[in-house]
Steps between C-alpha positions, in 0.01 A plus 500: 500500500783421750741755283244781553453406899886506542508907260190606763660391797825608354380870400277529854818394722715722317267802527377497799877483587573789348207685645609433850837484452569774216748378235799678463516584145813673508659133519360469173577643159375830416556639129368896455482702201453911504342757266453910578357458807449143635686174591310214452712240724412084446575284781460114548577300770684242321518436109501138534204319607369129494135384362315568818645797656401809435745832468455801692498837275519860552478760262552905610476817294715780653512860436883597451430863357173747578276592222539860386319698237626556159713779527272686184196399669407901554428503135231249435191554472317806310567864471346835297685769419403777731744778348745528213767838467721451160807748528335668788173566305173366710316265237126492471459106590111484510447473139758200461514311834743223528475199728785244566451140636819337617513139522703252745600310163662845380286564267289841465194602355484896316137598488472888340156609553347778228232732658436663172316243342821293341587144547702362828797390413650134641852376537732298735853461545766361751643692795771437787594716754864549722410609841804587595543752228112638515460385107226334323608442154144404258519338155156607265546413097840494498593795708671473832456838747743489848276753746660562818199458762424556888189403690310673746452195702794236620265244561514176300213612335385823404129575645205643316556830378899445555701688308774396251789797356613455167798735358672405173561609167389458142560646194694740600217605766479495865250329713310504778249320588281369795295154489236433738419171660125482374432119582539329855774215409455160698798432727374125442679519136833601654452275844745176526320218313385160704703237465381112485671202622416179389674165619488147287606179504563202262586153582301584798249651681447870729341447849461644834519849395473781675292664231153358359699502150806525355404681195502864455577589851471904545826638617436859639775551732604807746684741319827423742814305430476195663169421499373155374234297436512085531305163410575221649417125393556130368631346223335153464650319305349250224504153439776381195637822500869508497566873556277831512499856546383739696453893365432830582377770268466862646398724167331884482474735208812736675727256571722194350343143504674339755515093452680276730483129495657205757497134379403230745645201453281229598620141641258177451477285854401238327 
């Protein structure tokens, strides 16, 4: 009982201190990490601590680089062939549409479409594309075709009823053909990803955030250099507990796992 007066007394002193006061973290030790886009920067007031006082924390994601679009982002999506000329020749497409659905993974689908009565035919292959060339090269069964391509549209993303210029050559034939964008693609699937910090502890407890919790905590910054996002808060620390840790986790599907841990070292006063 008198150990857990002296922490409460301890832990309100200190932060209502620091609440009227402000704590200059940059006195501190800060530790940061960086992936694609963000920093995630660590800071503690001190690393070494006694039984019954409590360490200051702050932990801040920064955007170093703006998000962009994939660079091949005009091709995803899906597209039907509105016209086909083979060595100059106009080809009678109704009878055998094609449609094309390019993935973000860069992978394809091939549907061919029969309207005589015959089976529709299936397959998928692998495709990249070099935008500063204007070439999509496509891998079906084995095959690999380079078509030199323009788009109607500079746009990250081609619209609805978009068009897409293919010119190559196979067999010994010449090709032209025009692909229509025939589905609206959503700009969600090509849009920067959320990114979730979490902060933990060990040897020791999280207080006096700034955020109900520390788990999960959406990250859906500005798309400018420079700006940030913080939490702020307390490491308690816990009875018999030599040392501890305190650690922040920012993580989204885009982006590198960023980890970054400080130890506490933690002092008995009796």
């Amino acid at each position: 009982m008198h150990r857990n007066l002296i922490l409460f007394l301890s832990i309100t002193i200190y932060f209502l201190a620091s609440c009227e006061k402000g704590f200059d973290l940059n006195s501190g030790i800060t530790i940061s990490e960086e992936n694609e886009l963000y920093t995630l920067e660590l800071n503690v007031s001190s690393n070494v601590t006694t039984d019954v006082s409590p360490v200051q924390f702050n932990a801040k994601v920064i955007r170093h680089s703006p998000y962009q679009f994939r660079p091949d982002s005009r091709f995803i999506g899906y597209w039907s062939i509105f016209s086909l000329n083979i060595d100059g020749e106009s080809n009678n497409i109704a009878q055998y549409p094609i449609d094309y659905e390019f993935y973000t993974d860069q992978s394809f689908d091939k549907i061919e479409w029969s309207t005589l009565g015959g089976d529709t035919q299936y397959s998928n292959g692998g495709w990249t594309a070099d935008m500063d060339s204007g070439t999509l090269t496509m891998s079906l069964q084995g095959e690999t075709t380079a078509i030199n391509v323009t788009f109607d549209n500079n746009g990250p993303i081609v619209p609805l009823d978009g068009y897409m210029i293919w010119n190559f050559e196979k067999d010994g034939k010449t090709y032209h053909q025009v692909m229509q964008k025939s589905e609206y693609t959503d700009p969600t699937e090509l849009e920067e990803s959320i990114s979730y910090l979490s902060i933990e502890s060990t040897g020791g407890t999280i207080g006096g955030t700034t955020e109900p919790s520390t788990y999960d905590i959406s990250i859906n910054l500005p798309n400018e250099v420079g700006a940030f996002y913080e939490v702020s808060g307390t490491f308690i620390p816990l009875y018999e507990f030599s040392n501890g840790y305190i650690l922040a986790t920012l993580f989204s599907e885009q982006n590198t796992v960023l980890n970054i841990n400080i130890p506490i070292s933690i002092e008995y006063t009796y």
